[in-house]
Jmol script that loads the backbone (N, CA, C; Angstrom):
load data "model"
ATOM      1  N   UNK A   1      -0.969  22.761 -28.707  1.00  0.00           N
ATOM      2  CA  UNK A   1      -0.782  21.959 -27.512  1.00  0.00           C
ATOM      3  C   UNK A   1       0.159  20.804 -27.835  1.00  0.00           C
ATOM      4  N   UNK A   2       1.156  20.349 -26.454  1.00  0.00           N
ATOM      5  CA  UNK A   2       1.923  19.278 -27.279  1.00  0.00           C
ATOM      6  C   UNK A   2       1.161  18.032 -26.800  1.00  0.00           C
ATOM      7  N   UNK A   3       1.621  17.180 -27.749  1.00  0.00           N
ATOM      8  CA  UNK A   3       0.589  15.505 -27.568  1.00  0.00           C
ATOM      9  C   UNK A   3       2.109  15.135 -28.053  1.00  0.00           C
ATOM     10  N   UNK A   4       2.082  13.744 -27.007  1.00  0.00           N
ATOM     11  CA  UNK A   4       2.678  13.013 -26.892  1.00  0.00           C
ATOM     12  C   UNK A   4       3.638  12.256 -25.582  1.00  0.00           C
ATOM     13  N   UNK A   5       3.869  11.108 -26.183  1.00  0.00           N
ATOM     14  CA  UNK A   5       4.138  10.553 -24.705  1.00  0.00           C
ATOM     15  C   UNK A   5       5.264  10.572 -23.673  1.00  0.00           C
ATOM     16  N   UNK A   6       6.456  11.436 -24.672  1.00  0.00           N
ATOM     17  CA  UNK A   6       7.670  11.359 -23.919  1.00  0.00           C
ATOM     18  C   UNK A   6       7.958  12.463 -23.805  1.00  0.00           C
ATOM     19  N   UNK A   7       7.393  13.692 -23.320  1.00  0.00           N
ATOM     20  CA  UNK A   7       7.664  15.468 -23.327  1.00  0.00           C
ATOM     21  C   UNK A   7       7.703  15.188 -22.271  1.00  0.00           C
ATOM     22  N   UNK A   8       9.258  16.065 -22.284  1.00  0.00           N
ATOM     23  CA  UNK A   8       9.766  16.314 -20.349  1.00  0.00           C
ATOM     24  C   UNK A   8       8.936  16.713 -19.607  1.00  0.00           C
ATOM     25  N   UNK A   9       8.274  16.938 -18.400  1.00  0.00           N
ATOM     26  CA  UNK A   9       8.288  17.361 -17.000  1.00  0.00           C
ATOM     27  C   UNK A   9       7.432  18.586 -17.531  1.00  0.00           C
ATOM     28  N   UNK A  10       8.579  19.630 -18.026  1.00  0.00           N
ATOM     29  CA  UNK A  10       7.859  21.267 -17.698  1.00  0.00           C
ATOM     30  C   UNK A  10       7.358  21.712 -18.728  1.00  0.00           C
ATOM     31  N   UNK A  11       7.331  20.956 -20.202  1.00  0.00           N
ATOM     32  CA  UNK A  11       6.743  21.113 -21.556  1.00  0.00           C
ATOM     33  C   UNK A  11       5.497  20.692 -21.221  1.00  0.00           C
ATOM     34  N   UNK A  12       5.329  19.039 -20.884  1.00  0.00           N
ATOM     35  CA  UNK A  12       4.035  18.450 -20.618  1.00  0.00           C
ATOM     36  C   UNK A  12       2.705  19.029 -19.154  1.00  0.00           C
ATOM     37  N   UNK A  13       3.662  19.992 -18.215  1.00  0.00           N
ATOM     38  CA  UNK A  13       2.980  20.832 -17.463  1.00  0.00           C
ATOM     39  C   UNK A  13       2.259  22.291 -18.163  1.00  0.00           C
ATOM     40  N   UNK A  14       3.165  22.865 -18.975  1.00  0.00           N
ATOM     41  CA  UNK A  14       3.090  23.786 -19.575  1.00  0.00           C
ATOM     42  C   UNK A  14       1.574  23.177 -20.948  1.00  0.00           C
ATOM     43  N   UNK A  15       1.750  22.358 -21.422  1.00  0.00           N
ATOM     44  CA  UNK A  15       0.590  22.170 -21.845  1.00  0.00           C
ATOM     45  C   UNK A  15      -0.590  22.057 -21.908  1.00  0.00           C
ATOM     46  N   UNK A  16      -0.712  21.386 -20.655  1.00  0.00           N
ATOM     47  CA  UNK A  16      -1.869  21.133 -19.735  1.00  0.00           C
ATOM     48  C   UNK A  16      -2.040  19.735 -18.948  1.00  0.00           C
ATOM     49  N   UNK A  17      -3.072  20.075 -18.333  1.00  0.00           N
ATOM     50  CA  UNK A  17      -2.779  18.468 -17.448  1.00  0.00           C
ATOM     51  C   UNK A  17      -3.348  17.381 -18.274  1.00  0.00           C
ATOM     52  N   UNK A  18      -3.711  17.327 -19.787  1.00  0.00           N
ATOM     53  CA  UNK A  18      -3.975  16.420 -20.174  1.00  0.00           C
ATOM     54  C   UNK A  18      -2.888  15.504 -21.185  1.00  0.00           C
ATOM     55  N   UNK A  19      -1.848  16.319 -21.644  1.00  0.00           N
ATOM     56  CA  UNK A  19      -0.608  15.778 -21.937  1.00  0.00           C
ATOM     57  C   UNK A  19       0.040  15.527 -20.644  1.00  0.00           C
ATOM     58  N   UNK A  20       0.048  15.817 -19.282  1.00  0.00           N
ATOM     59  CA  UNK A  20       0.259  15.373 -18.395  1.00  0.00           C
ATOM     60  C   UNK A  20       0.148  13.963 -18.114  1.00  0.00           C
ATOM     61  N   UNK A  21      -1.161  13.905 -18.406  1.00  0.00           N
ATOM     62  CA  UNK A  21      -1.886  12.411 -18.022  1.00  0.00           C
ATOM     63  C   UNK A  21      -1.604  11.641 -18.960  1.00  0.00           C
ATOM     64  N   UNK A  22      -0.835  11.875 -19.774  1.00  0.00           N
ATOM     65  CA  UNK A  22      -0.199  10.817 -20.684  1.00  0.00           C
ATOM     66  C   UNK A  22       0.990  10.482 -21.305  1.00  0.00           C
ATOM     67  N   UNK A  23       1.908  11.539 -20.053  1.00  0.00           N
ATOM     68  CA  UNK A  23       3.100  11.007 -20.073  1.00  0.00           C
ATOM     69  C   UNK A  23       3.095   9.912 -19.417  1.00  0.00           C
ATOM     70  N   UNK A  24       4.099   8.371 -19.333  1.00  0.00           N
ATOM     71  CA  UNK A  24       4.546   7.687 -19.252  1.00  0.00           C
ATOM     72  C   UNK A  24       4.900   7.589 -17.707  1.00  0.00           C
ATOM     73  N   UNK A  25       4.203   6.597 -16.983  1.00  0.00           N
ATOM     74  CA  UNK A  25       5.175   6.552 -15.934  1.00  0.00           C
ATOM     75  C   UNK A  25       6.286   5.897 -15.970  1.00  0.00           C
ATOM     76  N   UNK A  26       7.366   7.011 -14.777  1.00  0.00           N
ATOM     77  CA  UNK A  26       8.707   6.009 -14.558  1.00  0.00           C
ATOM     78  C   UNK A  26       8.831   5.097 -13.300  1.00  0.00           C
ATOM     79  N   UNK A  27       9.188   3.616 -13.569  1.00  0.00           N
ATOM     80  CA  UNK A  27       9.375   3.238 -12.422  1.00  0.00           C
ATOM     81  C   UNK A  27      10.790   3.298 -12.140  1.00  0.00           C
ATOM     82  N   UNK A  28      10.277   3.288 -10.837  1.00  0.00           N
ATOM     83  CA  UNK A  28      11.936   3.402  -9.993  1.00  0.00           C
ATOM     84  C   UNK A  28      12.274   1.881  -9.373  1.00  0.00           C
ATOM     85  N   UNK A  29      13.620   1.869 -10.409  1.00  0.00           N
ATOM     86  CA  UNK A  29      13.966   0.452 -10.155  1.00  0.00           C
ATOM     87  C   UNK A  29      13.897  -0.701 -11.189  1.00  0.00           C
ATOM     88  N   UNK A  30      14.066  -1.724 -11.360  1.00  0.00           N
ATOM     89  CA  UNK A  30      13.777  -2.749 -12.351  1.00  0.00           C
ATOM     90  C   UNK A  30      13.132  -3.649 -11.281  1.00  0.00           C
ATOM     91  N   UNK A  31      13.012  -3.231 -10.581  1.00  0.00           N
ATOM     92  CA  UNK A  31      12.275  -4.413  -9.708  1.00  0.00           C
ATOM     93  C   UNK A  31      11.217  -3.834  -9.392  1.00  0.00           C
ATOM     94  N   UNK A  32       9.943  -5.012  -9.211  1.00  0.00           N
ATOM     95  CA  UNK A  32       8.959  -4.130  -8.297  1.00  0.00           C
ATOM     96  C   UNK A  32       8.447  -3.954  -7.119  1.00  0.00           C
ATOM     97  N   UNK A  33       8.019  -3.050  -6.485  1.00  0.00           N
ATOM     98  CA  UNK A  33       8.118  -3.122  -4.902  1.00  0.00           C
ATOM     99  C   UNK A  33       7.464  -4.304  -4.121  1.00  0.00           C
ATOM    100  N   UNK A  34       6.546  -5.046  -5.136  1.00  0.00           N
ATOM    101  CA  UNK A  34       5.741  -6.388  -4.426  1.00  0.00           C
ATOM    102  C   UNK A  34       6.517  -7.446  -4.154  1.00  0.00           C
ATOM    103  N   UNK A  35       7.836  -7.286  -5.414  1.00  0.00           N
ATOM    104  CA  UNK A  35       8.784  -8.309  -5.158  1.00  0.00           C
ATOM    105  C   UNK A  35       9.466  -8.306  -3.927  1.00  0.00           C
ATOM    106  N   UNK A  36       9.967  -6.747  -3.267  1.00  0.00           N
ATOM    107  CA  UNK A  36      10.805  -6.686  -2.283  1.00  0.00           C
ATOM    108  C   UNK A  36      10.429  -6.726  -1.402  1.00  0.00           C
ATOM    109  N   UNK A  37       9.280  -7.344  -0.931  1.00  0.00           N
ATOM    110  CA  UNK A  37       8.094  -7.281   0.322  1.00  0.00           C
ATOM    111  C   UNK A  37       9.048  -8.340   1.185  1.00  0.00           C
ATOM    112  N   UNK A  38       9.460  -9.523   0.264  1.00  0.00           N
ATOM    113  CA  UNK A  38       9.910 -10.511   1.202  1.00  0.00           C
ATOM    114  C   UNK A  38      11.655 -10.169   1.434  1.00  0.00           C
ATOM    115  N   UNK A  39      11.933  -8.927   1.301  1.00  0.00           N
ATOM    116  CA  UNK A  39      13.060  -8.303   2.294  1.00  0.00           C
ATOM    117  C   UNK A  39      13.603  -8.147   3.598  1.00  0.00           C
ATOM    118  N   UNK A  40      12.514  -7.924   3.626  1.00  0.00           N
ATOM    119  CA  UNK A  40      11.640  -7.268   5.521  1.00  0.00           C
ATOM    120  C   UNK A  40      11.522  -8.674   6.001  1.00  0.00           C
ATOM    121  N   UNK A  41      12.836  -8.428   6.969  1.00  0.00           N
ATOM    122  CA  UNK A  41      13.116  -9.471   7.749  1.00  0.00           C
ATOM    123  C   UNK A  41      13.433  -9.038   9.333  1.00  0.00           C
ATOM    124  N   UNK A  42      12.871  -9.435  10.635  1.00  0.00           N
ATOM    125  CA  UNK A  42      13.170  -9.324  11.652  1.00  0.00           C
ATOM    126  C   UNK A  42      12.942  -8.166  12.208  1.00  0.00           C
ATOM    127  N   UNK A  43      11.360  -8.124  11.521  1.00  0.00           N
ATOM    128  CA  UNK A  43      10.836  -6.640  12.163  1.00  0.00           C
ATOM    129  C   UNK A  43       9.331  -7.080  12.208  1.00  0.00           C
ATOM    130  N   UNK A  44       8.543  -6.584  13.515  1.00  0.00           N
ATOM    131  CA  UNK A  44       7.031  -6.958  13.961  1.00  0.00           C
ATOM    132  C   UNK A  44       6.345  -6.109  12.662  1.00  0.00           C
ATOM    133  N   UNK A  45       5.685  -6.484  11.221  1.00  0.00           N
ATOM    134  CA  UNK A  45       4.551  -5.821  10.903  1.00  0.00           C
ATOM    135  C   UNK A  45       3.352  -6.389  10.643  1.00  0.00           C
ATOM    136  N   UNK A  46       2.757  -5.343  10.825  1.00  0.00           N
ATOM    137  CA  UNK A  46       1.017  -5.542  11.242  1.00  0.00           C
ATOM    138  C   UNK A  46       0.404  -5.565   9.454  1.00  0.00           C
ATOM    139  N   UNK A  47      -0.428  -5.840   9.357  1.00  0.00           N
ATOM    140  CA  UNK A  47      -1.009  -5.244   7.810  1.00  0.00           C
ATOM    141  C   UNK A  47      -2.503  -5.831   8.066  1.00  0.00           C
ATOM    142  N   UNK A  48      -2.934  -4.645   7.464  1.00  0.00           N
ATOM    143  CA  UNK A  48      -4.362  -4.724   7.967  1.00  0.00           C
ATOM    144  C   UNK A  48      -5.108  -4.271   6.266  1.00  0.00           C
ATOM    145  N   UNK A  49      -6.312  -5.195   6.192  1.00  0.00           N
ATOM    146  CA  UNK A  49      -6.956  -4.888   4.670  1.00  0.00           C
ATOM    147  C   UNK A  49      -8.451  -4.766   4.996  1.00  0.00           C
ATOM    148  N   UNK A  50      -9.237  -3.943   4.128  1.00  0.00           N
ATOM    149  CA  UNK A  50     -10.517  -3.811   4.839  1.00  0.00           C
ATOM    150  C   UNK A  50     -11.049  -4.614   3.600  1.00  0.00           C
ATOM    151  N   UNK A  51     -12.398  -5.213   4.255  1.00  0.00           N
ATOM    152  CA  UNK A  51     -12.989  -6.213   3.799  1.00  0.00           C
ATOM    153  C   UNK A  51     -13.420  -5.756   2.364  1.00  0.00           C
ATOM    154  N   UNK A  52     -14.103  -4.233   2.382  1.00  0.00           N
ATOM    155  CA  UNK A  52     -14.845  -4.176   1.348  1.00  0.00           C
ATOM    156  C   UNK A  52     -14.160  -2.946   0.565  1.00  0.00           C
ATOM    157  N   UNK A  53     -12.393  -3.577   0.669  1.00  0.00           N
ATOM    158  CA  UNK A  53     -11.471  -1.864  -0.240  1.00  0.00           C
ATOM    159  C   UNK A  53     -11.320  -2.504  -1.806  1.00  0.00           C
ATOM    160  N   UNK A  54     -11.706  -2.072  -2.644  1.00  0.00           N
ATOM    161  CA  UNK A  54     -11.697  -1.978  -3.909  1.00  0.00           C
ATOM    162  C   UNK A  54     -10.699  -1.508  -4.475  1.00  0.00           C
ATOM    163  N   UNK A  55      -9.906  -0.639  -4.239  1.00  0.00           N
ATOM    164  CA  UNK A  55      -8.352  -0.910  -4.774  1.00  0.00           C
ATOM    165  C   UNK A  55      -7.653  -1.060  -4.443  1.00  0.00           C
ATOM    166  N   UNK A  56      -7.243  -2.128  -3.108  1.00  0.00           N
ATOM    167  CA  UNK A  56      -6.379  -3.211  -2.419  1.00  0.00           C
ATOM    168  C   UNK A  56      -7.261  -4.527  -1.766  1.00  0.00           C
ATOM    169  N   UNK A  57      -8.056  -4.697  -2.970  1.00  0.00           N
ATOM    170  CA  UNK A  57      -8.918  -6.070  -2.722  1.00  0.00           C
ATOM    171  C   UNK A  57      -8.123  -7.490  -1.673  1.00  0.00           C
ATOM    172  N   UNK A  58      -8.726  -7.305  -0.758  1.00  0.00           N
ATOM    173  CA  UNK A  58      -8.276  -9.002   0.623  1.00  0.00           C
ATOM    174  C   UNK A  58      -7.379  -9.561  -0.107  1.00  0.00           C
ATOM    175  N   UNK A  59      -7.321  -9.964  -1.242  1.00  0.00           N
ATOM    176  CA  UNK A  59      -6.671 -11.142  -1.711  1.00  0.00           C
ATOM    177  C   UNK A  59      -5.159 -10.660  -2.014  1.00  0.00           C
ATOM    178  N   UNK A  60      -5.182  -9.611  -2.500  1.00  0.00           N
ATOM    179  CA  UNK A  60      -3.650  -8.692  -3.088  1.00  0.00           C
ATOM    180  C   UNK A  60      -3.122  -8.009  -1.723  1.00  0.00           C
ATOM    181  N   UNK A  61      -3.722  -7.482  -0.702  1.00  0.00           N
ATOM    182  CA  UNK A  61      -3.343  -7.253   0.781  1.00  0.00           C
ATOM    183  C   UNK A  61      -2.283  -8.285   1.458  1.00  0.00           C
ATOM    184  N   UNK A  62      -3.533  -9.620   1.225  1.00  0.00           N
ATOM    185  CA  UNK A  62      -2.974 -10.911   1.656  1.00  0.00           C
ATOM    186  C   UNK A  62      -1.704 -11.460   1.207  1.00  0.00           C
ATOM    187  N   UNK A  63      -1.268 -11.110  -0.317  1.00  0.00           N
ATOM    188  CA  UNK A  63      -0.420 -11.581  -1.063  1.00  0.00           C
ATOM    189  C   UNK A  63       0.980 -10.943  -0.412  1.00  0.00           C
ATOM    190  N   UNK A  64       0.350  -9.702  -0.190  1.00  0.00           N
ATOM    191  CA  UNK A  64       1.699  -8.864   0.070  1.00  0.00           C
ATOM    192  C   UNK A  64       2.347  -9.525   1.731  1.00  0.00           C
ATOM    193  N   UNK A  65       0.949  -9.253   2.662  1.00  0.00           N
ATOM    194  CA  UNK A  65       1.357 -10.164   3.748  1.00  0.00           C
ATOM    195  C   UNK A  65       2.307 -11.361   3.736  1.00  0.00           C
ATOM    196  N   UNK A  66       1.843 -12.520   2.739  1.00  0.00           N
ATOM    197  CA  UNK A  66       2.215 -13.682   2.725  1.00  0.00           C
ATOM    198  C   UNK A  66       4.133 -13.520   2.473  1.00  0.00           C
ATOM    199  N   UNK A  67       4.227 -12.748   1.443  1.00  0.00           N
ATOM    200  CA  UNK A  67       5.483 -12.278   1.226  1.00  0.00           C
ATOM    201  C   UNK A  67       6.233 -11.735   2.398  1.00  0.00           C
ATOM    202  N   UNK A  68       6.202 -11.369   3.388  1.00  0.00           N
ATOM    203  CA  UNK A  68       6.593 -10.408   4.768  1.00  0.00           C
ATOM    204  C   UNK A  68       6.671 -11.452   5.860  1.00  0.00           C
ATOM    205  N   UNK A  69       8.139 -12.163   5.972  1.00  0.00           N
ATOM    206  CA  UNK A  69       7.820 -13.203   6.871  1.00  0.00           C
ATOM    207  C   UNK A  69       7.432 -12.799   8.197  1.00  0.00           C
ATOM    208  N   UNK A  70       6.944 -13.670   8.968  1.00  0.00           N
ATOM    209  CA  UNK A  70       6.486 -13.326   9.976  1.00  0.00           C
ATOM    210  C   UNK A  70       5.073 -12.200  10.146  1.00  0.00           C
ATOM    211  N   UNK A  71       4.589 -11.515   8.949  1.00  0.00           N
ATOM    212  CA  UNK A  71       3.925 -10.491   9.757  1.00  0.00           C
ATOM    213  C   UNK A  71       2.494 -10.924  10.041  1.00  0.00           C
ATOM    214  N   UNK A  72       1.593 -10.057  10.795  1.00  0.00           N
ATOM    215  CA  UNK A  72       0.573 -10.500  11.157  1.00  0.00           C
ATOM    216  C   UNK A  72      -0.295  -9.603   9.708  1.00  0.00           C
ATOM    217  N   UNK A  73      -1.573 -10.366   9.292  1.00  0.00           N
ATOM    218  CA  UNK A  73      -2.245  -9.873   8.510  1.00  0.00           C
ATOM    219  C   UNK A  73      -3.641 -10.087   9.334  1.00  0.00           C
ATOM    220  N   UNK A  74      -4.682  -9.193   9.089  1.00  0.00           N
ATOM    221  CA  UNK A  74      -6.008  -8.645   9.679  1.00  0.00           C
ATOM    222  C   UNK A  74      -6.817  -8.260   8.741  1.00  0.00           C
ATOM    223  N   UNK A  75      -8.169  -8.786   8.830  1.00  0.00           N
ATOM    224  CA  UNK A  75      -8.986  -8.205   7.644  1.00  0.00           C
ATOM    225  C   UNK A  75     -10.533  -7.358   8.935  1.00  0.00           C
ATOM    226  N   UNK A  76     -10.018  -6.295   8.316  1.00  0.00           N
ATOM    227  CA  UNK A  76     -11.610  -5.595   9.231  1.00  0.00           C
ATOM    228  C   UNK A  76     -12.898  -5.899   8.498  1.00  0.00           C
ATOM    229  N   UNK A  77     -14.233  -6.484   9.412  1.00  0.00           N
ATOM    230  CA  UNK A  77     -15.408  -6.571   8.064  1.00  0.00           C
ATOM    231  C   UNK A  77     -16.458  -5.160   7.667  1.00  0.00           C
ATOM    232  N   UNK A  78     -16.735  -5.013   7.013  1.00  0.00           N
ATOM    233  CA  UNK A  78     -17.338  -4.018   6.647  1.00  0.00           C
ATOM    234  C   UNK A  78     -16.602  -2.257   6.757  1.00  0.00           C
ATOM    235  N   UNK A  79     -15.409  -2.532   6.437  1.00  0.00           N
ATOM    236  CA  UNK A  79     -14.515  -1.513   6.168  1.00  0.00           C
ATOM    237  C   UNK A  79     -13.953  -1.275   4.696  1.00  0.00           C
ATOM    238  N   UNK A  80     -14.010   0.099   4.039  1.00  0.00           N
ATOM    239  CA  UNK A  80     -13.326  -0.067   2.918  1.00  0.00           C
ATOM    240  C   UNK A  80     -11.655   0.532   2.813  1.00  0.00           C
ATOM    241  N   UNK A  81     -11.331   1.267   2.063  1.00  0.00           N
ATOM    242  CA  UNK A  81      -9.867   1.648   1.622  1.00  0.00           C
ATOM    243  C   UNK A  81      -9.584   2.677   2.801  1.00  0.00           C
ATOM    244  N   UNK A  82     -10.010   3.719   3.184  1.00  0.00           N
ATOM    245  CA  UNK A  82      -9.727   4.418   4.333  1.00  0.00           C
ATOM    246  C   UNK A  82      -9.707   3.844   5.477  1.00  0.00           C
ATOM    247  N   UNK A  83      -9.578   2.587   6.242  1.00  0.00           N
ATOM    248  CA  UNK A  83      -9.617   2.098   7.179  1.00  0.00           C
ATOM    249  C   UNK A  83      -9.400   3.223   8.279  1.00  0.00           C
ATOM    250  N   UNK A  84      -8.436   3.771   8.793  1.00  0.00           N
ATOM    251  CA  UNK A  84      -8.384   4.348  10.260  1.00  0.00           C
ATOM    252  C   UNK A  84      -9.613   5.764  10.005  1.00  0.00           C
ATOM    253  N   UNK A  85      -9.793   5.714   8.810  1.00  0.00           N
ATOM    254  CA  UNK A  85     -11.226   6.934   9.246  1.00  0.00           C
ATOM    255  C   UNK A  85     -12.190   6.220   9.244  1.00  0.00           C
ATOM    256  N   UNK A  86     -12.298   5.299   8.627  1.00  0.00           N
ATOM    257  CA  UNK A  86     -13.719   4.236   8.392  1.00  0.00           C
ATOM    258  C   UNK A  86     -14.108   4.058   9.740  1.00  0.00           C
ATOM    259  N   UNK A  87     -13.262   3.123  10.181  1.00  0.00           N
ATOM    260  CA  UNK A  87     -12.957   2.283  11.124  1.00  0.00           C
ATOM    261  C   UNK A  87     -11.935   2.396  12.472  1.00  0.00           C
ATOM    262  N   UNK A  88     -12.406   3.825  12.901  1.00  0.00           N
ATOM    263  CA  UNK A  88     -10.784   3.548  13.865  1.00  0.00           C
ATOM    264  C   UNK A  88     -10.797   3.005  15.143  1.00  0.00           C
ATOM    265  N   UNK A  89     -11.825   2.635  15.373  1.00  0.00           N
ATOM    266  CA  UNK A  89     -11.727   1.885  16.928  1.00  0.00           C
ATOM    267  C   UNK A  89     -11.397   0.299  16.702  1.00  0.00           C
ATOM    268  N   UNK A  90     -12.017  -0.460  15.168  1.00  0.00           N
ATOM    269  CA  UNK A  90     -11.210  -1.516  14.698  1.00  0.00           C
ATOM    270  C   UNK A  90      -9.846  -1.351  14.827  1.00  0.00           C
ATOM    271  N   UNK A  91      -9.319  -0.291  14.062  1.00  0.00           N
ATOM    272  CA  UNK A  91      -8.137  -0.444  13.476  1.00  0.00           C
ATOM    273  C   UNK A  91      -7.187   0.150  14.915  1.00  0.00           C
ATOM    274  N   UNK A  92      -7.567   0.564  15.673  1.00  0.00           N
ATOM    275  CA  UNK A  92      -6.919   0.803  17.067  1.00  0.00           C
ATOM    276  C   UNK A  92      -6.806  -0.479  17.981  1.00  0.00           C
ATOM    277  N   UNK A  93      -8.009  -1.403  17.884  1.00  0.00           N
ATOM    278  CA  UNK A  93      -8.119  -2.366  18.639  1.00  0.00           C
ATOM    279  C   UNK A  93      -7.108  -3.422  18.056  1.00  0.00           C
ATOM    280  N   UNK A  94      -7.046  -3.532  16.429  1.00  0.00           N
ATOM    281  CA  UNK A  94      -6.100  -4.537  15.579  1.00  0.00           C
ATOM    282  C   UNK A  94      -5.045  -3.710  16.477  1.00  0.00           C
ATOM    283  N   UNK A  95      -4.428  -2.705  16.241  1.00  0.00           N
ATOM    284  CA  UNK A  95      -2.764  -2.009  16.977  1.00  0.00           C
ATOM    285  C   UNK A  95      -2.459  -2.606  17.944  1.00  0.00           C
ATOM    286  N   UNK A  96      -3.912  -2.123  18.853  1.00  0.00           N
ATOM    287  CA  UNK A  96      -3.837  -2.212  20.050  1.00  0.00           C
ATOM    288  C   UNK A  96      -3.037  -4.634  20.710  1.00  0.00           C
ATOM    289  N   UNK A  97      -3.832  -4.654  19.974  1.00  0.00           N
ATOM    290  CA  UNK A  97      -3.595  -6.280  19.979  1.00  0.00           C
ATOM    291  C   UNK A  97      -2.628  -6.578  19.555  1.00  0.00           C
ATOM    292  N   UNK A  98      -1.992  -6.257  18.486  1.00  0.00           N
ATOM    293  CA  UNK A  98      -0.578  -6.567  17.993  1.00  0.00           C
ATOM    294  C   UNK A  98       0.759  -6.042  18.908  1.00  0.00           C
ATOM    295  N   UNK A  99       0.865  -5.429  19.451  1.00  0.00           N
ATOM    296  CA  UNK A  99       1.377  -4.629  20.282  1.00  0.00           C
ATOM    297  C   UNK A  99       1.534  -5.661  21.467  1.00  0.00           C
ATOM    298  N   UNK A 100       0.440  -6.173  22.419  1.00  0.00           N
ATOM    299  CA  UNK A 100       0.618  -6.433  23.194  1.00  0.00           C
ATOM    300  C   UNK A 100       1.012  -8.286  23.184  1.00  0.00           C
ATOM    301  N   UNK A 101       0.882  -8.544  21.834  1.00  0.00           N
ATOM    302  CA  UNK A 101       0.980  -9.686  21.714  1.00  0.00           C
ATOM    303  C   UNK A 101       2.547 -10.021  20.917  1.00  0.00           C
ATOM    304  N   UNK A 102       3.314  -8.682  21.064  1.00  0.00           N
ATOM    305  CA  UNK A 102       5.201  -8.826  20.607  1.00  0.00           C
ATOM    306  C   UNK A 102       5.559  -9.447  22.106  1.00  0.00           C
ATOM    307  N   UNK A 103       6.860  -9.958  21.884  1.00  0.00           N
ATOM    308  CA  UNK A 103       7.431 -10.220  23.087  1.00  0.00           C
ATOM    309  C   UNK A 103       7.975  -8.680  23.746  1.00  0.00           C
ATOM    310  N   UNK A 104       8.482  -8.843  25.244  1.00  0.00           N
ATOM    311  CA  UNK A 104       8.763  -7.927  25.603  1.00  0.00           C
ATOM    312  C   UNK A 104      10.338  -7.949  25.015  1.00  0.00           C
ATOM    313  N   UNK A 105      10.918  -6.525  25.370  1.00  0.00           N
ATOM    314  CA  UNK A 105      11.978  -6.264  24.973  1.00  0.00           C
ATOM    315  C   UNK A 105      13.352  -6.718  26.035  1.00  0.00           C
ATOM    316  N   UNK A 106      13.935  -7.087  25.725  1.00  0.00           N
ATOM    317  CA  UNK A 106      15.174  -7.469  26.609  1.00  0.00           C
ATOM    318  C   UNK A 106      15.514  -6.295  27.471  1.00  0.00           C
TER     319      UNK A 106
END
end "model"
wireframe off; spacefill off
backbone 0.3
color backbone group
């Protein structure tokens, strides 16, 4: 079996998925995408975090928000990481509200 961390693509498939799981991720870019949050300029977004999601904890949701000028951020309570299955009459009613609260269009 091959071990190790830098076997191409179809060697480290061909091995199994556990040299898989330890190839190296690549990121794309030298930058990272949290940085480019505050890009997004002059566009309505919504961002919505559920109270009780464990791997996009309120506070890192929020962060990303804060970065995104203008957007609206929403925390649903007693929702976790799946929000629109958890929660979809919340997360319809958050839409639903954001929506009606853009200006109208020229």
């Amino acid at each position: 079996m091959l071990r190790g961390r830098g076997c191409p693509p179809p060697l480290c498939m061909r091995a199994g998925p556990r040299s898989a799981a330890r190839r190296p991720r690549r990121r794309h870019g030298s930058v990272r995408p949290d940085r480019r949050l505050n890009t997004i300029r002059n566009v309505p977004v919504l961002i919505i975090a559920g109270e009780e999601d464990s791997q996009f904890p309120v506070y890192v949701v929020r962060k990303m928000a804060d970065a995104i000028e203008g957007s609206t951020f929403r925390v649903l309570q007693h929702t976790a990481h799946l929000a629109a299955r958890e929660n979809p009459e919340g997360v319809n009613a958050e839409i639903d509200a954001f929506f009606v609260a853009l200006p109208a269009a020229a």
